[in-house]
Every structure is written in structure tokens, then in C-alpha cells.
C-alpha positions as CSV (number, residue, x, y, z in Angstrom):
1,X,-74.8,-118.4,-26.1
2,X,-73.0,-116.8,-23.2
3,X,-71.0,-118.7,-20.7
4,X,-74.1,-117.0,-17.8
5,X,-76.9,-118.6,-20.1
6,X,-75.3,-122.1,-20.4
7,X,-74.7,-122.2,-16.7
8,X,-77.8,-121.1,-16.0
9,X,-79.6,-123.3,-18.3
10,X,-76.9,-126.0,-17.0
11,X,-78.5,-125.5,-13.2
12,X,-81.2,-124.0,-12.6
13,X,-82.9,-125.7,-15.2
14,X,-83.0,-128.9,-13.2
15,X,-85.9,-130.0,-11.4
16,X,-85.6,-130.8,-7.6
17,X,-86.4,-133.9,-6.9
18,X,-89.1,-135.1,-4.5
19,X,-86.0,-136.4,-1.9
20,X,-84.2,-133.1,-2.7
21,X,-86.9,-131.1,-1.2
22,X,-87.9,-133.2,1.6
23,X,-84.0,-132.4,2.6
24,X,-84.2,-129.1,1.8
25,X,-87.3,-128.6,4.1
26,X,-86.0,-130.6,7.0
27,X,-82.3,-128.7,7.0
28,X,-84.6,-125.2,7.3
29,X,-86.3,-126.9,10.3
30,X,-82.9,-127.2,12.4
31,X,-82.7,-125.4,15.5
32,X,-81.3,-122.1,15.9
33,X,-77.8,-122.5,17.2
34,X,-76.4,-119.2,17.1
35,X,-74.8,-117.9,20.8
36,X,-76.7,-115.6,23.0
37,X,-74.3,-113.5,24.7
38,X,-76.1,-113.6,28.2
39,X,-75.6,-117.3,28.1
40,X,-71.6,-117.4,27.7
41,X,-69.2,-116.5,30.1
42,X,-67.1,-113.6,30.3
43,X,-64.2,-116.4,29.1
44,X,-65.9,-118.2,26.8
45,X,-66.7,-114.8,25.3
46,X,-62.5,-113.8,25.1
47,X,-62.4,-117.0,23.3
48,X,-64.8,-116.7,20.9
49,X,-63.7,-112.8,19.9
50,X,-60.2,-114.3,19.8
51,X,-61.1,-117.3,17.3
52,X,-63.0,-114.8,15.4
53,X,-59.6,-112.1,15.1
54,X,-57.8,-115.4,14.2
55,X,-59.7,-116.3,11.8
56,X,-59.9,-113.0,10.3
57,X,-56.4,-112.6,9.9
58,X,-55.6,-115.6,8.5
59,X,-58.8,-115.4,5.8
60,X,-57.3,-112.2,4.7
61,X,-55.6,-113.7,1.6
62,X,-55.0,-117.1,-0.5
63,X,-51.8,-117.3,1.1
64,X,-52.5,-116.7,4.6
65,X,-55.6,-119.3,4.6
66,X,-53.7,-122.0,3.1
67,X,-50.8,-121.7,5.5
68,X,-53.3,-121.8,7.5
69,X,-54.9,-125.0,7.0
70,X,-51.6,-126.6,6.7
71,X,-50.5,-125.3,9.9
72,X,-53.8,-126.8,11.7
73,X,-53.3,-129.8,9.9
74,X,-49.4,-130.2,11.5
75,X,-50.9,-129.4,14.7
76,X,-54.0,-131.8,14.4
77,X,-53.0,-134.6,12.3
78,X,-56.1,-136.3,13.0
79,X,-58.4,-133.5,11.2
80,X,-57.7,-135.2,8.0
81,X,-59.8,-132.1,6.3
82,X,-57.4,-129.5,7.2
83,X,-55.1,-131.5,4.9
84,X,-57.7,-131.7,2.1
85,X,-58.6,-127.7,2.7
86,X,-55.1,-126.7,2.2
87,X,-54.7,-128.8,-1.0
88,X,-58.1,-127.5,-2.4
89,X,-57.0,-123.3,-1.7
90,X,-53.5,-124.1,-2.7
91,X,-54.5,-125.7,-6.1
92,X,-58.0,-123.3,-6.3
93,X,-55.7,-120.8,-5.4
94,X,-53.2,-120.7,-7.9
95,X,-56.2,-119.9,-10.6
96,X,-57.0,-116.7,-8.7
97,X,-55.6,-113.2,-9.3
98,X,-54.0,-113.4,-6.0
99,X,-51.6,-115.7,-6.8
100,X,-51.8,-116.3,-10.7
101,X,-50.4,-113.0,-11.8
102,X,-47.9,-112.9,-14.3
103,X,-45.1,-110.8,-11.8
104,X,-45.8,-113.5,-8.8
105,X,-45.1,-116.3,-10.9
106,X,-42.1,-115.2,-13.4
107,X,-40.7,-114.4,-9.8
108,X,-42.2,-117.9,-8.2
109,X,-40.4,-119.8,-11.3
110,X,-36.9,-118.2,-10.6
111,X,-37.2,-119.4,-7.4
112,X,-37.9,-122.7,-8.3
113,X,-35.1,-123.0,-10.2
114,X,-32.8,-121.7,-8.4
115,X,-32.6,-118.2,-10.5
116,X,-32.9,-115.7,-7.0
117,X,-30.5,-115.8,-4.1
């Protein structure tokens, strides 16, 4: 059996639970909250399309969204979960191609130890 079948079988072949779908209904029941543009001001508009170029740039990569959440984190101590989202892409990272590929981390090693400059 193929690792798709077993995960499949694993998940979907669950049933929900009575709770489960009383949750699910009520979450699809929550009000719209999405921003209607006549509503906003002509500021609060800059700083929405500015969070959203900010946010873009830094998602472009692994490394640029972890530094990322670290740097929040510096600034905000008190948002403990910009601490935990930089662990979790640092250490999720390191298992994609991104950042596990063989060139990035012979080089990565040398610098560790001191082998490069």
C-alpha cells in the first residue's frame, strides 16, 4: 500500500464526531469579516497595502519568513508565538528543498566549523 492510500485510509477514514460537527457548523456561521474598501480610510488603506507588501516579501522564502518571525518576536517579546513560529519554519524548514539541499548544507557545515573565512 502506497504512502497516499495509508494516509488516506489514516484520515479520512475517521468518522466526525457529533461535537466535531456541531463545531464545524457553528465556525461556517461566523460573520463575514473581510474589509470593504468604502468603509476604510484613505490611511488605513496605505497601511493595509503596506502590511500586505511586507508580508509578501518576507513569505518569499524559508529564510526570509523565519527571520522574520524572529525579528517580530525581538521587537514584541510579549507575542510569545512569533517565538514558537520561528522555531516551527526553522526546524520545518530545514526538511524542505529550500534549505536541505546538499550544496547549502556542505557549505552551512563549513561554516559551522569554522572551514570558510
Amino acid at each position: 500500500m502506497g504512502w497516499n492510500c495509508l494516509l488516506k485510509k489514516l484520515f479520512f477514514s475517521q468518522k466526525i464526531t457529533p461535537e466535531l460537527k456541531k463545531l464545524k457548523i457553528e465556525l461556517t456561521r461566523l460573520p463575514d469579516f473581510s474589509i470593504n474598501a468604502a468603509t476604510i480610510s484613505k490611511e488605513e488603506e496605505k497601511i493595509i497595502n503596506n502590511i500586505n507588501k511586507q508580508t509578501a516579501i518576507r513569505n518569499s522564502n524559508n529564510f526570509t519568513r523565519t527571520q522574520a518571525y524572529l525579528n517580530f518576536y525581538q521587537k514584541f517579546p510579549e507575542i510569545q508565538w512569533a517565538f514558537l513560529g520561528h522555531m516551527v519554519s526553522r526546524n520545518g524548514g530545514w526538511n524542505m528543498t529550500d534549505v536541505n539541499y546538499p550544496p547549502l548544507t556542505t557549505l552551512t557545515g563549513c561554516l559551522k566549523w569554522g572551514l570558510l573565512g
